[in-house]
N, CA, C, O and CB atoms as a CASP TS submission, in Angstrom:
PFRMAT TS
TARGET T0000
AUTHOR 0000-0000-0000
METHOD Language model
MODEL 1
PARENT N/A
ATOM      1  N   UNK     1       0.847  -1.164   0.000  1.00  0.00           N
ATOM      2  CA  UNK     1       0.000   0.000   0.000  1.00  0.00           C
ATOM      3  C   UNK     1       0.903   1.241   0.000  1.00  0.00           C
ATOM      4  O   UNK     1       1.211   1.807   1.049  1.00  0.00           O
ATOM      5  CB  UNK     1      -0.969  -0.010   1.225  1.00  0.00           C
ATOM      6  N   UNK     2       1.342   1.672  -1.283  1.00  0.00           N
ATOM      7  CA  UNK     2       1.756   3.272  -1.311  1.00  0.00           C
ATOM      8  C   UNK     2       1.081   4.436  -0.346  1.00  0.00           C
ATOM      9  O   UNK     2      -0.120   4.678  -0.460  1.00  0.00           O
ATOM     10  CB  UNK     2       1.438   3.774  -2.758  1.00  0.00           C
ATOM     11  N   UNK     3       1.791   5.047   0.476  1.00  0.00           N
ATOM     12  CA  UNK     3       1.534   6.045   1.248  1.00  0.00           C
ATOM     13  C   UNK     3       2.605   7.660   0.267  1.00  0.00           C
ATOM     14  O   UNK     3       3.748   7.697  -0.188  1.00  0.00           O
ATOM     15  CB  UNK     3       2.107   5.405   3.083  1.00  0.00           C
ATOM     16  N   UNK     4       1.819   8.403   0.310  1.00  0.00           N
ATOM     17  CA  UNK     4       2.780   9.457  -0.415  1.00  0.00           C
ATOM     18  C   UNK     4       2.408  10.825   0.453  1.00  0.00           C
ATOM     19  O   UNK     4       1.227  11.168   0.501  1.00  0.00           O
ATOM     20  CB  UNK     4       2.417   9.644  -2.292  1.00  0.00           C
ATOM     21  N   UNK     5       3.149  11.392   0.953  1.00  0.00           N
ATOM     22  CA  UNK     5       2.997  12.794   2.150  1.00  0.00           C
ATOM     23  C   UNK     5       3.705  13.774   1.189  1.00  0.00           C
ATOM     24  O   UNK     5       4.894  13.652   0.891  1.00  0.00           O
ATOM     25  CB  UNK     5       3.995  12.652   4.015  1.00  0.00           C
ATOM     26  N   UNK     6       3.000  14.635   0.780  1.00  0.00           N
ATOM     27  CA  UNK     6       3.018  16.322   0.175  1.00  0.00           C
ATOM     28  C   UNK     6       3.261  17.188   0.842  1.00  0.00           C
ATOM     29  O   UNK     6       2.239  17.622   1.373  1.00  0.00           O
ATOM     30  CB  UNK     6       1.936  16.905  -0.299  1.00  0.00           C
ATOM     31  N   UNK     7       4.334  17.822   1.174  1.00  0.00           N
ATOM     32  CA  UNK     7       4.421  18.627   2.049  1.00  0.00           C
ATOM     33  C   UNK     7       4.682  20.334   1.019  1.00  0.00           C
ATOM     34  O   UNK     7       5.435  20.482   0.057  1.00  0.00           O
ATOM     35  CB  UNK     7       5.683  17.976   3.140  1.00  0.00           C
ATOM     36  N   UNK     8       3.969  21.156   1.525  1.00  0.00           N
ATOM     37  CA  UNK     8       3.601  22.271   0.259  1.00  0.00           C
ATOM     38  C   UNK     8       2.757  23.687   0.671  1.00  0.00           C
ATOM     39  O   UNK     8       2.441  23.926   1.837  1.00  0.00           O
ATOM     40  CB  UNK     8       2.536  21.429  -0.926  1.00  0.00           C
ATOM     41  N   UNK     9       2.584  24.183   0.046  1.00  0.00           N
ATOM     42  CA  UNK     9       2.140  25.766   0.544  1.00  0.00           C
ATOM     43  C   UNK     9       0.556  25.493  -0.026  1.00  0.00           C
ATOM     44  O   UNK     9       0.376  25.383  -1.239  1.00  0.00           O
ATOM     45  CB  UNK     9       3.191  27.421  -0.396  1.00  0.00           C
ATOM     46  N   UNK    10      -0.200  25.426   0.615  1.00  0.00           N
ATOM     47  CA  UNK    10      -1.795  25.971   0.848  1.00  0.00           C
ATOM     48  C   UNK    10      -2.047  26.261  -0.938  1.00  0.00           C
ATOM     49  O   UNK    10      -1.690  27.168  -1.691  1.00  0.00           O
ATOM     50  CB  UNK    10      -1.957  27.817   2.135  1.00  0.00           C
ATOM     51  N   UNK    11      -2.818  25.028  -1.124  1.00  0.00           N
ATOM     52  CA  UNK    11      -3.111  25.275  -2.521  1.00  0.00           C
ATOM     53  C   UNK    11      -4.683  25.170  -2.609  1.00  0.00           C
ATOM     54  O   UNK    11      -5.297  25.164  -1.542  1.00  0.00           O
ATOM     55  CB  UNK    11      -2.329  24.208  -3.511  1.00  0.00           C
ATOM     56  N   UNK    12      -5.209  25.108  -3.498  1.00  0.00           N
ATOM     57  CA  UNK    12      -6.931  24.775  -3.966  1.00  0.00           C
ATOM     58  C   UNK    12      -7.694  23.361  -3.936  1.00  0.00           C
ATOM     59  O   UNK    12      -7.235  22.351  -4.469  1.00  0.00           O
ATOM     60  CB  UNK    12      -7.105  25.114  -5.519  1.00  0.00           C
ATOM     61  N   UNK    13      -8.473  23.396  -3.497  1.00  0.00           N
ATOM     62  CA  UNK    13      -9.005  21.741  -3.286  1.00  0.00           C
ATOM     63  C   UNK    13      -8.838  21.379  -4.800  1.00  0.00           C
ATOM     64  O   UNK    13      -8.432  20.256  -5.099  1.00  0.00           O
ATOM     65  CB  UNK    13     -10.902  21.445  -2.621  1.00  0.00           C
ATOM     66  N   UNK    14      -9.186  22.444  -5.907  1.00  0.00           N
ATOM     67  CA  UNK    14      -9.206  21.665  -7.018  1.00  0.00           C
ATOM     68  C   UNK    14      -7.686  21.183  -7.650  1.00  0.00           C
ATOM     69  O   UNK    14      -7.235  20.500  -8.570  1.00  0.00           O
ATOM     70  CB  UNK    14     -10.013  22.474  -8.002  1.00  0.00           C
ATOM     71  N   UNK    15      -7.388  21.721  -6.915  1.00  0.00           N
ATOM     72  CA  UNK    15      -5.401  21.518  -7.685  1.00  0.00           C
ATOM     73  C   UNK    15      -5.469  20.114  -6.519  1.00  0.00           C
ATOM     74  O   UNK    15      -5.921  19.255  -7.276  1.00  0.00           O
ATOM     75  CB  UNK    15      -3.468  23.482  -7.120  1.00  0.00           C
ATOM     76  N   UNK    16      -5.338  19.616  -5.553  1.00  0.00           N
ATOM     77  CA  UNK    16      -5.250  19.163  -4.660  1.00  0.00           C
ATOM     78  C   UNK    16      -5.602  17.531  -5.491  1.00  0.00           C
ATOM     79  O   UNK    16      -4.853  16.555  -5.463  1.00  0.00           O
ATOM     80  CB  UNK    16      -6.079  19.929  -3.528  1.00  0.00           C
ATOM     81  N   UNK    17      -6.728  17.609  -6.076  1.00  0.00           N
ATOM     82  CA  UNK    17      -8.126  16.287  -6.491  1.00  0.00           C
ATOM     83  C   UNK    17      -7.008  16.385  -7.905  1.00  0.00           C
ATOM     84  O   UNK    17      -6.679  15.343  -8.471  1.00  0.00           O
ATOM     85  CB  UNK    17     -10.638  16.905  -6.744  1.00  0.00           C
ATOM     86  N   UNK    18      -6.628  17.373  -8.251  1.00  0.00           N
ATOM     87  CA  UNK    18      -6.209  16.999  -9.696  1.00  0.00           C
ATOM     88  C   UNK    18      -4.846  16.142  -9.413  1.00  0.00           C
ATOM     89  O   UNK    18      -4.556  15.110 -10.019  1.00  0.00           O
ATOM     90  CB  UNK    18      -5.924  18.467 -10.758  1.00  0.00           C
ATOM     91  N   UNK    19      -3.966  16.822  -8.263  1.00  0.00           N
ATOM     92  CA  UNK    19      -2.835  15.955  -8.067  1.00  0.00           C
ATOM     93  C   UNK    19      -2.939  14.946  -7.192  1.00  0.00           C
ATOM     94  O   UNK    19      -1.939  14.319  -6.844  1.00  0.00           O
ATOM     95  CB  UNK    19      -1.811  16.597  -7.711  1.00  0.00           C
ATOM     96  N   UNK    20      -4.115  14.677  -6.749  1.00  0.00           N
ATOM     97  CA  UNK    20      -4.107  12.858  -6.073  1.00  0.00           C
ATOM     98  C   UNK    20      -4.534  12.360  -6.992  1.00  0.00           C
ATOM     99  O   UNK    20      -4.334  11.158  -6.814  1.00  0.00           O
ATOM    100  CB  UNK    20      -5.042  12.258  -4.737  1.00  0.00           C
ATOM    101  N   UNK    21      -5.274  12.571  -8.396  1.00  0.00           N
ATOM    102  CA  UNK    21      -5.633  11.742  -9.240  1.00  0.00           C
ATOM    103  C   UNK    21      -4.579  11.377  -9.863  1.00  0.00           C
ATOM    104  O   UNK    21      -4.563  10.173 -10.117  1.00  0.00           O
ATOM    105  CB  UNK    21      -6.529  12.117  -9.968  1.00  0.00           C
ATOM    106  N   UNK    22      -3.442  12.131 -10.301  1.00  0.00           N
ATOM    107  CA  UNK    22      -2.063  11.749 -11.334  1.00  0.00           C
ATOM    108  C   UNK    22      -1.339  11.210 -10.261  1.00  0.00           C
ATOM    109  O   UNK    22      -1.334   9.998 -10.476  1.00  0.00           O
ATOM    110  CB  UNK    22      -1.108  13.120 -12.229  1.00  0.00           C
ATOM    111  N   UNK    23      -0.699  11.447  -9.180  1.00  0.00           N
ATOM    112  CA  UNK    23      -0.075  10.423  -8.308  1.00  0.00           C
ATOM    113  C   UNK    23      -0.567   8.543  -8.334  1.00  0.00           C
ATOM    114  O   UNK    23       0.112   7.524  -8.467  1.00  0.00           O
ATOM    115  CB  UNK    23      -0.426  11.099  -6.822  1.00  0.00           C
ATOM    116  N   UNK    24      -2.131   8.793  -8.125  1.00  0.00           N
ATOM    117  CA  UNK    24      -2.497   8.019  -7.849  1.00  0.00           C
ATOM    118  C   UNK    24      -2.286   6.926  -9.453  1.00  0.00           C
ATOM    119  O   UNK    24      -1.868   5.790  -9.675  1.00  0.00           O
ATOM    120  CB  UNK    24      -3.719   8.479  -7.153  1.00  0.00           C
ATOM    121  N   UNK    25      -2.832   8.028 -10.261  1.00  0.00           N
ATOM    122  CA  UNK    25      -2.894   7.328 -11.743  1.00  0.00           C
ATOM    123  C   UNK    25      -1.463   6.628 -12.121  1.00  0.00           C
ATOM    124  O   UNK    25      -1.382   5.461 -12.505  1.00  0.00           O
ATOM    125  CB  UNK    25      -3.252   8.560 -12.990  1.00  0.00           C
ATOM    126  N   UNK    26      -0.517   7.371 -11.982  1.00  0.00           N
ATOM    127  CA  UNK    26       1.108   7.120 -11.727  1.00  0.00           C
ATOM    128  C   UNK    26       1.540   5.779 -10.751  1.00  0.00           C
ATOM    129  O   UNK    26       2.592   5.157 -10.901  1.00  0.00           O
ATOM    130  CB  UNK    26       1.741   8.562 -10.903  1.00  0.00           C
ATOM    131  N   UNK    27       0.645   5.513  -9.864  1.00  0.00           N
ATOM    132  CA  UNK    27       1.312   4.418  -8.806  1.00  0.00           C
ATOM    133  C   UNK    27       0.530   3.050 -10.041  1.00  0.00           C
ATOM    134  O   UNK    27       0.972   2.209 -10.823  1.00  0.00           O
ATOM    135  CB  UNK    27       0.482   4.539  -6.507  1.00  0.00           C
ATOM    136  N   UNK    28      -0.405   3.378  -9.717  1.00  0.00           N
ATOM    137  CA  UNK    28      -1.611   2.683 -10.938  1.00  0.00           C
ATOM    138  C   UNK    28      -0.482   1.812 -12.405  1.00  0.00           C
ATOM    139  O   UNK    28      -0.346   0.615 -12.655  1.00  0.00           O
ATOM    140  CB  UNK    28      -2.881   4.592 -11.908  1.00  0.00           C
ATOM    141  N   UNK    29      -0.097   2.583 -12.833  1.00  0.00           N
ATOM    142  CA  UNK    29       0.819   2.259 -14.174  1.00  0.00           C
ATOM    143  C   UNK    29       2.229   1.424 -13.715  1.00  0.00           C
ATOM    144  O   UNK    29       2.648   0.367 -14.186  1.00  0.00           O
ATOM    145  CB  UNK    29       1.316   3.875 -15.005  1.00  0.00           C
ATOM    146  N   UNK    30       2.812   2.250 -12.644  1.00  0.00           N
ATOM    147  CA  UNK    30       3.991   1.945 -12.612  1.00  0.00           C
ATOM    148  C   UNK    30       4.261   0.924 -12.250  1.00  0.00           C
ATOM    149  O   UNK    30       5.290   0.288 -12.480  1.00  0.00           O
ATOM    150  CB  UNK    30       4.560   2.568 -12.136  1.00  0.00           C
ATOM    151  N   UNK    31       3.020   0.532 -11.400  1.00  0.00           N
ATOM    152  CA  UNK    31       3.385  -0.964  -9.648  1.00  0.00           C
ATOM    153  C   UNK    31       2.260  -1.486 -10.142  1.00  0.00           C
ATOM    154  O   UNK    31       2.022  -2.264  -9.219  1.00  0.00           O
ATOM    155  CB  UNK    31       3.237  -0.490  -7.294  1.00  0.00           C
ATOM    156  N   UNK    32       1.485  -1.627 -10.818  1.00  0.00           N
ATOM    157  CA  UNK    32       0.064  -2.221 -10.897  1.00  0.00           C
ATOM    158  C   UNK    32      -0.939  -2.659  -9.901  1.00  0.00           C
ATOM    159  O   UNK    32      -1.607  -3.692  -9.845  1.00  0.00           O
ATOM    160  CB  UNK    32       0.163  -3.193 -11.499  1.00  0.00           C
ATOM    161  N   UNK    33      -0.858  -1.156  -8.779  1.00  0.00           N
ATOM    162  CA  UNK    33      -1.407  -0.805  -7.545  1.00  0.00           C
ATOM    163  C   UNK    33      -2.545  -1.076  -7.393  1.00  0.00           C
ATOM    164  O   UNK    33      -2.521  -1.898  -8.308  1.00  0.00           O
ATOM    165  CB  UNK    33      -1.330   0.311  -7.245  1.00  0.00           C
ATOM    166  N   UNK    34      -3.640  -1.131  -7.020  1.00  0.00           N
ATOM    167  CA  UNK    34      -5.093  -0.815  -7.011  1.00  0.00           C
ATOM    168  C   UNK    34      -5.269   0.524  -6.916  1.00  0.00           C
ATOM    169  O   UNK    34      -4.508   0.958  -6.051  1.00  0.00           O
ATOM    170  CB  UNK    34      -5.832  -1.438  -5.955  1.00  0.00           C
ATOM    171  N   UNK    35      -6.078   1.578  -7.524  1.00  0.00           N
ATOM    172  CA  UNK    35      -6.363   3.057  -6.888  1.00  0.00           C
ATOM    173  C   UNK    35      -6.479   3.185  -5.796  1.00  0.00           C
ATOM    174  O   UNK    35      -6.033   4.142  -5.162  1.00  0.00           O
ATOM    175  CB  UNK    35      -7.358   3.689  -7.196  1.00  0.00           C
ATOM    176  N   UNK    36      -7.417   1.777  -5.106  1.00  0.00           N
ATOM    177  CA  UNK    36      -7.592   2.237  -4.160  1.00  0.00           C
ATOM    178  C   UNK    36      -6.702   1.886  -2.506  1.00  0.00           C
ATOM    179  O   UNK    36      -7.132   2.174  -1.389  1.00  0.00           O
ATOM    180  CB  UNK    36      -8.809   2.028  -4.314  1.00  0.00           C
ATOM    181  N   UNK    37      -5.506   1.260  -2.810  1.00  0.00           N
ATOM    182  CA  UNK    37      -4.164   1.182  -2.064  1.00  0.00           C
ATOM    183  C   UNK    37      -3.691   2.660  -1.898  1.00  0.00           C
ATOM    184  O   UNK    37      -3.300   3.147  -0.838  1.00  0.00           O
ATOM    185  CB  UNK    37      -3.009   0.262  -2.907  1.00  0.00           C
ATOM    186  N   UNK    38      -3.766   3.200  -2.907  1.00  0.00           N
ATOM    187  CA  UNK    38      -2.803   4.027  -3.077  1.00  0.00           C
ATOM    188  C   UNK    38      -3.140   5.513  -2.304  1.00  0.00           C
ATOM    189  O   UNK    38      -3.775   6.399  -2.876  1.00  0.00           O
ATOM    190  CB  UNK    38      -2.594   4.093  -4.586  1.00  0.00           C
ATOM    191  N   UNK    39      -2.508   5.669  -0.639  1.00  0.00           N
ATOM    192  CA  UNK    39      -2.923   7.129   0.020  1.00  0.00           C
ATOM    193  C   UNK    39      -2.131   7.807  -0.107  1.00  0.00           C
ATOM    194  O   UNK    39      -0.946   7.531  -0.297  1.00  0.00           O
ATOM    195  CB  UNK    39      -3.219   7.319   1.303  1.00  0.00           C
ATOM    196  N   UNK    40      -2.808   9.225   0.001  1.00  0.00           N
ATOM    197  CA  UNK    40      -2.402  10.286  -0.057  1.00  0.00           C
ATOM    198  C   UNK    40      -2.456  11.434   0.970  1.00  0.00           C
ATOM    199  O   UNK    40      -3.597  11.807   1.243  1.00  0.00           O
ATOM    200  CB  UNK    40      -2.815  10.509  -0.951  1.00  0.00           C
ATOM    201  N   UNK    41      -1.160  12.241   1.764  1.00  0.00           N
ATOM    202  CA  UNK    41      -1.365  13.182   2.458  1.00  0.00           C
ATOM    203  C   UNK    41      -1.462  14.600   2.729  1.00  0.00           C
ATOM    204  O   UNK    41      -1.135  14.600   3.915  1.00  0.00           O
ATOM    205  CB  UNK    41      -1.004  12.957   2.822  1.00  0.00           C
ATOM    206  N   UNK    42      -1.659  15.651   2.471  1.00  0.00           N
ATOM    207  CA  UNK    42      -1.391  17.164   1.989  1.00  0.00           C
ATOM    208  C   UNK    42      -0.991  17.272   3.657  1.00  0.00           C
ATOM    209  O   UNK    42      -1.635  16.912   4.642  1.00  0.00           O
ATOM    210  CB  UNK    42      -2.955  18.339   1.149  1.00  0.00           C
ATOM    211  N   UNK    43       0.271  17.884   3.547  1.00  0.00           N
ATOM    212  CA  UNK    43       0.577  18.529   5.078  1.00  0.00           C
ATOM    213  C   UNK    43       1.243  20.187   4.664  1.00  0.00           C
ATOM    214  O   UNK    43       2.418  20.464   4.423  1.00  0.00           O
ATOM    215  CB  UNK    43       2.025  17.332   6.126  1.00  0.00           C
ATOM    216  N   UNK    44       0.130  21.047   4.684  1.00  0.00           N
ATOM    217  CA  UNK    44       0.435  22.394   4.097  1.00  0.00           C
ATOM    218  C   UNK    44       0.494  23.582   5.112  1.00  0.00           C
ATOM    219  O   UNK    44      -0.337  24.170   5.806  1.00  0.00           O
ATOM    220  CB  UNK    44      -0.628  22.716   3.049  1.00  0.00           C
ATOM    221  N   UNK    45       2.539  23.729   4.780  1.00  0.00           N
ATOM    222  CA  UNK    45       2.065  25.183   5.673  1.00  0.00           C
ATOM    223  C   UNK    45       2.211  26.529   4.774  1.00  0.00           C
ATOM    224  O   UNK    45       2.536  26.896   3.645  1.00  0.00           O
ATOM    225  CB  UNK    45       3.178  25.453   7.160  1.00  0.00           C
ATOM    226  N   UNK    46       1.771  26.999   5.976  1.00  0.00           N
ATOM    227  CA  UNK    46       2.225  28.923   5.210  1.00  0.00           C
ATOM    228  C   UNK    46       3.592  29.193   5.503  1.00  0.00           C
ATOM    229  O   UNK    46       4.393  28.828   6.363  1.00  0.00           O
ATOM    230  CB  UNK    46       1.296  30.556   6.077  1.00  0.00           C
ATOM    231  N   UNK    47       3.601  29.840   4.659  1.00  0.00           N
ATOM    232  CA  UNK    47       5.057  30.620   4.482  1.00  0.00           C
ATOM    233  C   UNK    47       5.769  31.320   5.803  1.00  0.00           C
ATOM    234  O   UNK    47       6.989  31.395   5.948  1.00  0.00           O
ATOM    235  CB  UNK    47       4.826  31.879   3.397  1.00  0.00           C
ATOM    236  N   UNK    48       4.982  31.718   6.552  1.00  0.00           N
ATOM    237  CA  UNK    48       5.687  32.017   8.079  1.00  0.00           C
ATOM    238  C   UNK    48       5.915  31.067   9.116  1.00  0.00           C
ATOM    239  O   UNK    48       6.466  31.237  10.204  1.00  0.00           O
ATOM    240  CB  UNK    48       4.938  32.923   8.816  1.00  0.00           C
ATOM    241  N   UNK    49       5.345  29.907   8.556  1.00  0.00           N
ATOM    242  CA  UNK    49       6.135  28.642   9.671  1.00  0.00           C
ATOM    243  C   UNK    49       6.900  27.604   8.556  1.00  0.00           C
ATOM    244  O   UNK    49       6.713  26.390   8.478  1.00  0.00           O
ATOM    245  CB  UNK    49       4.674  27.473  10.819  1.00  0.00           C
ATOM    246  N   UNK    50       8.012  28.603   7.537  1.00  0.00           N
ATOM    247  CA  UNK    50       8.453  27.759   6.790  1.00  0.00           C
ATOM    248  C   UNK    50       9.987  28.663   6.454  1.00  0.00           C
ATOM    249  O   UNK    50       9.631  29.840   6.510  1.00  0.00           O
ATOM    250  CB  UNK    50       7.315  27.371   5.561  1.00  0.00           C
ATOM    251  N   UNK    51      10.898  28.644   6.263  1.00  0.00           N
ATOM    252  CA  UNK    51      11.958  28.917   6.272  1.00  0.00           C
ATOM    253  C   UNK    51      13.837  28.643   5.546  1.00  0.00           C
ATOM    254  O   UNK    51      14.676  27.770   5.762  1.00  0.00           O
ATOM    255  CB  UNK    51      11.658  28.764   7.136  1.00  0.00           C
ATOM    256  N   UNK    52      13.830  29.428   4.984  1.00  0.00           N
ATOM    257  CA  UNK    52      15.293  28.275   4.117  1.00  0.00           C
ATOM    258  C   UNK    52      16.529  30.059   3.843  1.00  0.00           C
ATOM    259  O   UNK    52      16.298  31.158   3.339  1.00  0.00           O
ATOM    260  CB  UNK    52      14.370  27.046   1.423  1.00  0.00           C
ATOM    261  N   UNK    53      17.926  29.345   4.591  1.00  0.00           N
ATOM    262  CA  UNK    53      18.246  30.349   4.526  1.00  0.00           C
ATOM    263  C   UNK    53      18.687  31.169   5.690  1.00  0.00           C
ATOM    264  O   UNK    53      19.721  31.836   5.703  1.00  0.00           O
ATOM    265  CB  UNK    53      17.478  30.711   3.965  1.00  0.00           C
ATOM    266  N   UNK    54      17.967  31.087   6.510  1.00  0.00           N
ATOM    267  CA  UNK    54      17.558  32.012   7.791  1.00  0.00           C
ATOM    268  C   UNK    54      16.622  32.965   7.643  1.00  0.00           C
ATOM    269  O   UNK    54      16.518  33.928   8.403  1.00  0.00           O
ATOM    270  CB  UNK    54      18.623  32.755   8.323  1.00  0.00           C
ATOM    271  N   UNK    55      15.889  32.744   6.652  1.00  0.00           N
ATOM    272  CA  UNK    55      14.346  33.445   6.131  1.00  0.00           C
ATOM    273  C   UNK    55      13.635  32.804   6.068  1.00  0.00           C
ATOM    274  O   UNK    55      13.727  31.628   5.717  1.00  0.00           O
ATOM    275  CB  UNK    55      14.074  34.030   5.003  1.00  0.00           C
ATOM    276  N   UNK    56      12.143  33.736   6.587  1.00  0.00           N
ATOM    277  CA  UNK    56      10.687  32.727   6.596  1.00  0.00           C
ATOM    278  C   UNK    56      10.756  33.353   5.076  1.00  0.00           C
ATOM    279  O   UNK    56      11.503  34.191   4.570  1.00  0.00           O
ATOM    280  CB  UNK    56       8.932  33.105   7.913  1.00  0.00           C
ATOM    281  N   UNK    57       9.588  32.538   4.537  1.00  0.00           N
ATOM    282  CA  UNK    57       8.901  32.210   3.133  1.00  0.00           C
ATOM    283  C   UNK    57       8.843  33.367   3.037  1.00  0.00           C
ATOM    284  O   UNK    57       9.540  33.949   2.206  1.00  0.00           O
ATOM    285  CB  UNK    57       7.578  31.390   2.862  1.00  0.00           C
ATOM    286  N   UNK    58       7.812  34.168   4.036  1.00  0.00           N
ATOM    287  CA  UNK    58       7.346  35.525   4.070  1.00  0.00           C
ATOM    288  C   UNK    58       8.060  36.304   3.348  1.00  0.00           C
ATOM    289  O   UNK    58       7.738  36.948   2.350  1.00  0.00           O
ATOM    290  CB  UNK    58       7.281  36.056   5.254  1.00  0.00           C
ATOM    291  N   UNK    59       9.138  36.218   3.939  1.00  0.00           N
ATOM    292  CA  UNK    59      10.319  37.349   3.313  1.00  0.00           C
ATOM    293  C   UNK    59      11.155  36.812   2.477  1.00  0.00           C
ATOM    294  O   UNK    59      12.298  37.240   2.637  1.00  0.00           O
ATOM    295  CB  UNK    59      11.285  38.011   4.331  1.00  0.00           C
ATOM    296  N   UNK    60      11.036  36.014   1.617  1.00  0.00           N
ATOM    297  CA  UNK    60      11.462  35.495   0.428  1.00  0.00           C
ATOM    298  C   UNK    60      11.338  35.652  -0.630  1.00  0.00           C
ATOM    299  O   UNK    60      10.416  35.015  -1.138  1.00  0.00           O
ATOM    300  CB  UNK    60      11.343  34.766   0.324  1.00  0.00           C
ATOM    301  N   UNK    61      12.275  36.681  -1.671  1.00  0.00           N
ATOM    302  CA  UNK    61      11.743  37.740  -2.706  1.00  0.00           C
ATOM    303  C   UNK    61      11.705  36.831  -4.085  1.00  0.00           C
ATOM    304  O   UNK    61      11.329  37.331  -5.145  1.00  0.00           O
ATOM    305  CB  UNK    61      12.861  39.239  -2.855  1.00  0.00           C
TER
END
């Protein structure tokens, strides 16, 4: 059972459904998965509890 964790900046439910469908479609082809093995996690932060550099996102030009 493929588990796949997204870690990413606050996007749209519809971007969200579009990219668990191609992940999912992708495990599907590659491993000859079941769809329905195959989970998925969105763990999304904002840009001020995120940092690279010694800068939050925030201030990242």
């Amino acid at each position: 059972m493929p588990i796949v964790t997204i870690q990413q900046f606050p996007r749209s439910v519809e971007q969200k459904r579009e990219l668990a469908k191609r992940i999912t479609d992708a495990f599907v082809q590659a491993y000859g998965q079941a769809p329905e093995s195959v989970q998925i996690f969105f763990q999304e932060t904002e840009q001020e509890d995120w940092a690279r550099g010694g800068r939050l996102g925030v201030d990242q030009v």
